[in-house]
C-alpha positions as CSV (number, residue, x, y, z in Angstrom):
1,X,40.6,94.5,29.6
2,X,42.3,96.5,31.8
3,X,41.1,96.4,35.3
4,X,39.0,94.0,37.1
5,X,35.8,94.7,39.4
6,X,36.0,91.3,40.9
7,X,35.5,91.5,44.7
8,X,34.3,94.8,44.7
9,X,30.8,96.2,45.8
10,X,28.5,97.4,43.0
11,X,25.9,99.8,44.5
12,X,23.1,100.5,42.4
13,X,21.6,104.3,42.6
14,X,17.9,105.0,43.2
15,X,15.5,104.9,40.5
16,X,12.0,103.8,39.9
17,X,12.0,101.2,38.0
18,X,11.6,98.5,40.9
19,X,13.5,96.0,39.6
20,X,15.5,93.4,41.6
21,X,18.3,95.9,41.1
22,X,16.6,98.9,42.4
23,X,18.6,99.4,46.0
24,X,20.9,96.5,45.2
25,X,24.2,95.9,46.8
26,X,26.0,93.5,44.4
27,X,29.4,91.2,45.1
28,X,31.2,91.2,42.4
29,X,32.4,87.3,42.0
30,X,34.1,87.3,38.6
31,X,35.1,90.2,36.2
32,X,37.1,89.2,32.8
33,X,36.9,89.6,29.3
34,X,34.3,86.9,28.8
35,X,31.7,88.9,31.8
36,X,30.8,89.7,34.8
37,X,29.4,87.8,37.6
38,X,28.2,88.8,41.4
39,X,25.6,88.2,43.9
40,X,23.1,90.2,45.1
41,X,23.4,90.8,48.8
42,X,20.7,92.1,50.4
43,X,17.5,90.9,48.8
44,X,16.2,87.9,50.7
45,X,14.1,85.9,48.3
46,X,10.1,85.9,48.6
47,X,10.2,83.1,46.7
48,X,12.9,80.7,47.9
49,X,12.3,81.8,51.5
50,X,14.5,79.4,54.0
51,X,15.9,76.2,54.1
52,X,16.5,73.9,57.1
53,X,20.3,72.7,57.3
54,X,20.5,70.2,60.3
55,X,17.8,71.6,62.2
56,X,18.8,75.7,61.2
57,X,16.8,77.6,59.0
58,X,19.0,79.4,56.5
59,X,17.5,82.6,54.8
60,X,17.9,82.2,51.0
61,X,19.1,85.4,48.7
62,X,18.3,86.4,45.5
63,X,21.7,86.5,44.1
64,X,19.8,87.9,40.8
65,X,17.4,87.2,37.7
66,X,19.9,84.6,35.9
67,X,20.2,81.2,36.5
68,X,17.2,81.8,39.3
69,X,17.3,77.5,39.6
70,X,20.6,76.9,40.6
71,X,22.1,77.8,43.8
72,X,25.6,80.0,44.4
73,X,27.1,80.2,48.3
74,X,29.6,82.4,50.0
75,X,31.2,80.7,52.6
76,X,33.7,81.8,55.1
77,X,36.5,79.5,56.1
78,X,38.5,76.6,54.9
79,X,37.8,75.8,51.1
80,X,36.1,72.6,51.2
81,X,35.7,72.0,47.6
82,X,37.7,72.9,44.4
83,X,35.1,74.3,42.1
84,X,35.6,77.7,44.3
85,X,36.3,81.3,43.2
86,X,38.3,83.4,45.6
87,X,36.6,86.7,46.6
88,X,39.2,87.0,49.2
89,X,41.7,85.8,52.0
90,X,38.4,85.0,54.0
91,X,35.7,84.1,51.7
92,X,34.8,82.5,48.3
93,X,32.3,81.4,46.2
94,X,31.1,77.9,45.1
95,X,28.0,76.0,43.8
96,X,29.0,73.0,45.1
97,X,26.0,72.1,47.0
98,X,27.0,68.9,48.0
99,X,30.9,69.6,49.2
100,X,29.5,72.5,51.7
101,X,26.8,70.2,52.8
102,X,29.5,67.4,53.8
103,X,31.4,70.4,55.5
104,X,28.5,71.3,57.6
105,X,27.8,67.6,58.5
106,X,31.2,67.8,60.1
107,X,31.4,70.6,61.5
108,X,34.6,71.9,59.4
109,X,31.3,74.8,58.5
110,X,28.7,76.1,60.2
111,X,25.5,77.7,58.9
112,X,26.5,81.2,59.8
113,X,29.6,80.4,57.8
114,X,27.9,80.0,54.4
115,X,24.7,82.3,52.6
116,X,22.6,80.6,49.6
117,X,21.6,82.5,46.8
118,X,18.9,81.5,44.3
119,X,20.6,83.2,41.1
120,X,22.9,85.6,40.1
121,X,23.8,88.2,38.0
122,X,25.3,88.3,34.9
123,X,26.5,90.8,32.5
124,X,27.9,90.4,29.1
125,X,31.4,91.3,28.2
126,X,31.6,95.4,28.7
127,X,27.7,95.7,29.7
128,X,28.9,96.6,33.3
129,X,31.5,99.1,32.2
130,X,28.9,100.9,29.9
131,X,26.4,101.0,33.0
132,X,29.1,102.2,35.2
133,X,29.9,105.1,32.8
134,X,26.0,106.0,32.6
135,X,25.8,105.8,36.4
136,X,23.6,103.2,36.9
137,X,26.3,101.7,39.8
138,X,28.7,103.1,41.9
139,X,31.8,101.0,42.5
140,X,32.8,100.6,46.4
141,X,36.8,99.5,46.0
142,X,37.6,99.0,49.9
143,X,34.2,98.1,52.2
144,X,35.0,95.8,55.0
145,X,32.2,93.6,55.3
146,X,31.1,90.1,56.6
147,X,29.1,88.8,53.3
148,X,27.6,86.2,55.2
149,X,25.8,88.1,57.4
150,X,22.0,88.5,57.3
151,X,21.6,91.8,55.4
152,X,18.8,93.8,53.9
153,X,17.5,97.1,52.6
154,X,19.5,99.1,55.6
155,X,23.0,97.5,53.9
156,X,22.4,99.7,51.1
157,X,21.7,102.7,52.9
158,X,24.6,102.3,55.5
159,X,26.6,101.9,52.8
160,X,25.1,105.1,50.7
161,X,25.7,106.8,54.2
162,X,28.9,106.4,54.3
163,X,29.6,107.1,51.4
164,X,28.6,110.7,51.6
165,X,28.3,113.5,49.7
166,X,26.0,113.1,46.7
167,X,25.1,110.0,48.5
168,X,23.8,110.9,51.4
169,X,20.5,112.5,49.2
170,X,20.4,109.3,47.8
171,X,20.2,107.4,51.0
172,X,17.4,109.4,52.3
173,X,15.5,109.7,49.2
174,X,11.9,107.3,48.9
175,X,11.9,104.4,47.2
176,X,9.8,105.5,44.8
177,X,12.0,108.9,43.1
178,X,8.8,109.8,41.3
179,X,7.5,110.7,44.8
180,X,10.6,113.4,45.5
């Protein structure tokens, strides 16, 4: 393997099949030559809904349709654990529940420092590259972005706005193609 996608933005382009990744904007956490991992980030989760941390309520993600019981953060700030995976000088990843939740009780964190996802998504090794080539995601290199901000359907329009180009028929289009 070549090249690695980790930390970059997977966008996925329109089509109707309505699936968790229809209009996804994906955080790529780990690329290698065992798979990919990322995070959905801008489908908050019907199911999960919020949590309470110390009085807050904290909006839940669907970080995708693997592992939908266990639960992956982002946070922002000082790495509080060592089970982390860089995404980069300012963020990372962890599942360690219980060393973010120690942070928070301290204050070294504070809830708009970290965003839970129930999930996440997973492709084997060289299933992503083979759905890049067939255009089913367009790969954002550079996007400067908070990931732990609140985000939802408009992230992935913004982002197609931006873009441009081809893109910009994209972000406009319905979300059901069919009706085009």
């Amino acid at each position: 393997m070549n090249y690695s996608y980790k930390g970059k933005i997977l966008i996925s382009t329109p089509d109707g099949s309505g699936d968790i990744f229809s209009r996804s904007v994906v955080l790529i956490i780990d690329h290698d030559e065992h798979g990919t991992m990322g995070l959905i980030l801008n489908k908050k989760s019907q199911s999960a809904g919020s949590l309470v941390v110390f009085g807050q309520p904290v909006q839940v993600y669907e970080g995708g349709p693997v592992e939908e019981d266990r639960i992956f953060l982002i946070v922002k700030g000082p790495k509080v654990t060592n089970e982390f995976s860089v995404i980069n000088d300012e963020f990372y990843s962890t599942d360690d529940r219980d060393a973010v939740m120690r942070a928070l009780a301290t204050g070294l964190l504070s809830v708009e420092d970290i965003k839970v996802f129930a999930g996440c998504s997973s492709w084997a090794p060289m299933q992503l590259e083979g759905e890049i080539q067939r255009k089913i995601w367009t790969i954002v290199d550079v996007y400067n972005l908070d990931y732990t901000l609140p985000n939802d359907q408009n992230l992935w329009k913004n982002i197609m706005q931006n873009l441009g180009g081809e893109f910009l028929l994209w972000a406009n289009a319905p979300e059901d193609v069919s009706l085009n």
